[in-house]
MARPADO-499827 format. One record per residue: x, y, z of N, C-alpha, C in turn. Coordinates in steps of 0.001 Angstrom, whole numbers, plus 500000, padded with zeros to 6 digits. Example, Ala and Ser with C-alpha at 12.3 -4.5 7.8 and 13.67 -1.06 7.14 Angstrom:
! residues 2
513190494310507800512300495500507800513200496700507800 512850497750507080513670498940507140512900500030507870 
***
This chain:
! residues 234
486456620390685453486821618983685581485608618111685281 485515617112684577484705616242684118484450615072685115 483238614979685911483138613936686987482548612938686444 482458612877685357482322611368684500483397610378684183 484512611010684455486033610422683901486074609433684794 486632608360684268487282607400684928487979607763685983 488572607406687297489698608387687786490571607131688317 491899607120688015492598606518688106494061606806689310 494413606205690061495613606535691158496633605940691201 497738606644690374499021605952689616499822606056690681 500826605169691296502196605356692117503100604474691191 504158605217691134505232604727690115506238606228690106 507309605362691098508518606085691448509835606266690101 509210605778688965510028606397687639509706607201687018 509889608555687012509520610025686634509137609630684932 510032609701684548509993609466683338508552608836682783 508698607350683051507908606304682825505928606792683739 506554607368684373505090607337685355504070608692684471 504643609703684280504455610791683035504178610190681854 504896609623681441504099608664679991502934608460679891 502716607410681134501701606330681434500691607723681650 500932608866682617499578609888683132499109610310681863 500236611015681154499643611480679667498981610909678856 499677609804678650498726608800677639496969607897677877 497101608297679714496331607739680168494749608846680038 495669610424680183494534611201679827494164611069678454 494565610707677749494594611025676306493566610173675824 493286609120676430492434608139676369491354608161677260 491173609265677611489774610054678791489774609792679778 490954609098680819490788608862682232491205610093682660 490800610139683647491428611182685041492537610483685509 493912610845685250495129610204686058495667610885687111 495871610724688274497065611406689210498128610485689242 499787611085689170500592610634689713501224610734690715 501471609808691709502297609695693078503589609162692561 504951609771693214506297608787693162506893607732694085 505685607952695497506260607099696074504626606182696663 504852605515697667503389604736698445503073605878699038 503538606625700302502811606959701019502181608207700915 502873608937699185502073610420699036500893609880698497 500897607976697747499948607865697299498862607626698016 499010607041699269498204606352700387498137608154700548 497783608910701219497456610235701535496740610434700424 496992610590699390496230611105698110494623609682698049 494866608742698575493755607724698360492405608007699366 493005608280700694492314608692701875491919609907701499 492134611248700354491149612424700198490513612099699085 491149611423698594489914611500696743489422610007696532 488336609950696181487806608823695697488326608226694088 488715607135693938488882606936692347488611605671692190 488450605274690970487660604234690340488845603168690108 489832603222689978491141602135690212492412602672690127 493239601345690634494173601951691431495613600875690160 497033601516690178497988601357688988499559601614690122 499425600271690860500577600573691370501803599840690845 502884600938691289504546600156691101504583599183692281 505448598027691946505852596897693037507121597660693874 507796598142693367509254598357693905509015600002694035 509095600853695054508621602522695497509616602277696913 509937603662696923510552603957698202509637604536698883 509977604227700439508531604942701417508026603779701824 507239603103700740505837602101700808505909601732699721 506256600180699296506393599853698131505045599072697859 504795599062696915502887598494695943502359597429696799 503192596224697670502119595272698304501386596046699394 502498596694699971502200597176701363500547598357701117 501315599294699840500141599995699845498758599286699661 499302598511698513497672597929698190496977597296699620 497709596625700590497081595716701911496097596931702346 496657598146702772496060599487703200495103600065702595 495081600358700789494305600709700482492729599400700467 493189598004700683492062597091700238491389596924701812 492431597436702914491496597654704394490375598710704227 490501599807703708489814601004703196488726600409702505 489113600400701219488023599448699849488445598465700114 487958596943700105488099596405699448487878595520698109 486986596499697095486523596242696106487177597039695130 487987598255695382488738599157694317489503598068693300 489809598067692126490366597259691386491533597936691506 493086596991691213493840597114691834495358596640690162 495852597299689683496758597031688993498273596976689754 498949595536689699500359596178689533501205596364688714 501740596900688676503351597344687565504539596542688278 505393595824687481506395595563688116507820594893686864 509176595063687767510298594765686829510347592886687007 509907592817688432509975591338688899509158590116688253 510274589431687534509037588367687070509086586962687745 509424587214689279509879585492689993508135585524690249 507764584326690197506223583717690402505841583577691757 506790584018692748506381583894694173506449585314694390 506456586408693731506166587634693564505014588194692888 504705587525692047503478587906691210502376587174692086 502722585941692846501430585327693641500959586316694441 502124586863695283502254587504696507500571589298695899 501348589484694685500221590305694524498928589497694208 498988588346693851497230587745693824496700587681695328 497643587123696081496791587216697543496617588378697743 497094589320697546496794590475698221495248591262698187 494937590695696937493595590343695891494342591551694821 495338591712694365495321592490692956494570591787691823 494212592917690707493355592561689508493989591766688973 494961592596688435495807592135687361497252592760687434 498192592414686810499791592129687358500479592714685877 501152593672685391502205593709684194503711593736684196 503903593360684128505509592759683792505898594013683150 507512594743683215508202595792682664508688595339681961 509186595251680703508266596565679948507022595999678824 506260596575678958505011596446678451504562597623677748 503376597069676717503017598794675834501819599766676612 502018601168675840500815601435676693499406600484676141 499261600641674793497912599612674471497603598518675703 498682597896676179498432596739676952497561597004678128 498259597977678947497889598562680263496089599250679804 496151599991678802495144600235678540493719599653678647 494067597907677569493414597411677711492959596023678930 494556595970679443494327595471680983493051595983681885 493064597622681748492104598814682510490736598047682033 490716598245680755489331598009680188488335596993680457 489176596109680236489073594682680731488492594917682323 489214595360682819488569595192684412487508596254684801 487300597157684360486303598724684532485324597416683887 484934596599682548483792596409682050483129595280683021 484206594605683609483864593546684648483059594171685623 483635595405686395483053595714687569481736596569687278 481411597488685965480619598085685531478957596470685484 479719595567684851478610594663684798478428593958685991 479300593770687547478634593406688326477332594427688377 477527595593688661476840596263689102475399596617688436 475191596239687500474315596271686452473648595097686724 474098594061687029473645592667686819472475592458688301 471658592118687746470519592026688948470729590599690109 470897591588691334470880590962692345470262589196692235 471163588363692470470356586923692992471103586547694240 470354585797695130470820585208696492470350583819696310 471533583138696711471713581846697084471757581472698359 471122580287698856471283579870699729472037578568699582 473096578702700978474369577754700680474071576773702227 473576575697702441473347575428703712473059576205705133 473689576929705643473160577890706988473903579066706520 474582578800705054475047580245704519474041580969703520 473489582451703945472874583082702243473863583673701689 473869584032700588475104584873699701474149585648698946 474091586938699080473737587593698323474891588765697109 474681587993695977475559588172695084475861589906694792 474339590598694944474971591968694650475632593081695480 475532592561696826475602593073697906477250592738698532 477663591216697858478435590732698083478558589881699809 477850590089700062477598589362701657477526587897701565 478083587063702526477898585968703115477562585785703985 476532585528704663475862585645706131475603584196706149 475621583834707652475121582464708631474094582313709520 473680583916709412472550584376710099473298585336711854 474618584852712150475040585200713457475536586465712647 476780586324711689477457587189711127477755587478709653 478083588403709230478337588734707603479381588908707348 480370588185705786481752588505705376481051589730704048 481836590566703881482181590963702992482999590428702056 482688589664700787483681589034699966484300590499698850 485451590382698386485814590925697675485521590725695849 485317592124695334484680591321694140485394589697693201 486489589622693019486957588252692640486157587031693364 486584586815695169485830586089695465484735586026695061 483517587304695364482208587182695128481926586382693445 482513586801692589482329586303691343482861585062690867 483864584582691728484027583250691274483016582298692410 482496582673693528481378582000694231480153582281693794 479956583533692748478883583432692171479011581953690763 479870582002690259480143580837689148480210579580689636 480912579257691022480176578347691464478846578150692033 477977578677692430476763578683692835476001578694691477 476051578994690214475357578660689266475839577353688793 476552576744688779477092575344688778477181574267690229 476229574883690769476171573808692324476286572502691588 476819571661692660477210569978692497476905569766691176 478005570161689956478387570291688741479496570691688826 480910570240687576481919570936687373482105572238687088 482475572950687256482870574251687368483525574140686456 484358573996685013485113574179684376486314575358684466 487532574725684661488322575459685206488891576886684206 488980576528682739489094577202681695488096578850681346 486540577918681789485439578695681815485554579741683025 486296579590684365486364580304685041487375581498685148 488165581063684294489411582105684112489011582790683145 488135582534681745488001583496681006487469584511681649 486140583848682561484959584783682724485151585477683712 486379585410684465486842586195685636487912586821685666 488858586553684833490289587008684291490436587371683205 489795587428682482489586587354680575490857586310680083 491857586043680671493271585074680023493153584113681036 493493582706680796493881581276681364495112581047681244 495902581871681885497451582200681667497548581383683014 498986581145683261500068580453684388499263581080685801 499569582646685522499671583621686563498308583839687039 497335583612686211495648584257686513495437582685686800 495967581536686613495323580244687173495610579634689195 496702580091688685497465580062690562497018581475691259 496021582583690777495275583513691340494022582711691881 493410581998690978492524581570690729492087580433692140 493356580128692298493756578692693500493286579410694961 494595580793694805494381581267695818493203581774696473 492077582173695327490679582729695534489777581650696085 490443580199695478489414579137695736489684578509697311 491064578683697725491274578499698934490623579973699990 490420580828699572489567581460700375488463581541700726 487862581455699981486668580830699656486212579697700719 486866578456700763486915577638701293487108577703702933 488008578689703708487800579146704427486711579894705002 485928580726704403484882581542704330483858580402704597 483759579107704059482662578563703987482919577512704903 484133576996705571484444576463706484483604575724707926 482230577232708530481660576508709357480804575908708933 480477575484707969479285574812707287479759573352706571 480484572139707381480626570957706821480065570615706124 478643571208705901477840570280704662478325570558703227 479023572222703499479509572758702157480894572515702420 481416572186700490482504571625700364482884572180698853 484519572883698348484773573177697034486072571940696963 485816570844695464486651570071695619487084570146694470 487937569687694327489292569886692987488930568326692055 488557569230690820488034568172690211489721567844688821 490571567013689076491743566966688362491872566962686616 492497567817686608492172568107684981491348569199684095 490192569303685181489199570072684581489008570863685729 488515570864686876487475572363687322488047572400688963 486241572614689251485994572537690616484742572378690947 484379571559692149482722571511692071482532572052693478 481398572716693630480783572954694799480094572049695206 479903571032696598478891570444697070478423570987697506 477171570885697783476291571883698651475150571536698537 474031571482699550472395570755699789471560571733699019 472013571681697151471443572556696806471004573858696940 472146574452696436471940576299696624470194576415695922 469490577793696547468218578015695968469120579020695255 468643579996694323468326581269693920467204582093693652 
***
């Protein structure tokens, strides 16, 4: 077995369809396992480590939100695909809060999913590469590689989305944030679905930074978002 492979943790309760996706997925050098339902997949997540996760929305047992809530208590930095037949928009949100990556609509090609993967492995490959900077946010530090937010009493763990769109604001302190610029560079598409992700990340965020009145993320109409803040250092 090759421990260089990507390793990937498929649940998708359509035999057929879920076999496609494993085959084609090796074929293209990942390590795939398939699960048919949530909870052989949740068991299979808790023994093996893997590099992202390709769930179905609709599974008997444990259907894809539920698992993903469980697996992101565990990690919450594993990147997170869903699959789904559902295209109502209070369904696809429901997986952005949950913090999923990215979302595909049935039916879709394999190329797509493929390069959905790619897209997100090169994101998380370059946090990690990218040399540590810390900001200081009023009585908050953020240290970007670590992903921490500390006040000095206590530390959040941000999840990588958050961390990277508070890293894009913190290089744009009290400046627009360009809202366009933030979806490429965090979503690769400025689609419907990755912009109302985008909301939801910024309202967390906002919470997170909550005991610190001096800091403020405000909705700049039309265009962005700005961070106030008594000048972040780096």
């Amino acid at each position: 077995m090759d421990e260089n492979k990507l390793k990937i943790l498929m649940c998708e309760d359509d035999e057929n369809l879920g076999m496609l996706l494993r085959e084609y997925l090796q074929a293209k050098g990942f390590m795939a396992e398939l699960y048919p339902d949530g909870e052989a997949g949740y068991r299979a997540f808790l023994k093996n480590k893997y590099d992202l996760c390709v769930f179905d929305v609709m599974m008997p047992k444990k259907d894809g939100f539920t698992l993903a809530k469980e697996v992101r208590a565990i990690n919450p930095e594993i990147p997170i695909i869903f699959l789904t037949a559902k295209t109502l928009k209070e369904d696809i949100l429901e997986g952005f809060k949950i913090g999923g990556d990215d979302y595909i609509t049935k039916p879709f090609s394999m190329e797509e999913l493929t390069f959905r993967i790619e897209a997100i492995l090169r994101r998380v490959r370059g946090k990690k590469t990218r040399d540590s900077v810390v900001y200081k946010l009023g009585k908050f530090t953020f240290d970007t590689q670590k992903q921490l937010l500390s006040d000095g009493e206590a530390a959040t763990k941000l999840t990588t989305k958050e961390s990277e769109l508070l890293s894009l604001l913190c290089a744009h302190a009290n400046e627009i944030l360009q809202r366009d610029y933030a979806l490429k560079t965090i979503w690769i598409d400025d689609n419907y679905f990755n912009a109302r992700s985008m909301d939801v990340y910024i309202t967390k965020l906002r919470k997170h930074l909550k005991p610190d009145p001096s800091i403020e993320i405000i909705n700049i109409h039309g265009k962005g978002y700005k961070l106030i803040a008594p000048e972040p250092v780096a």
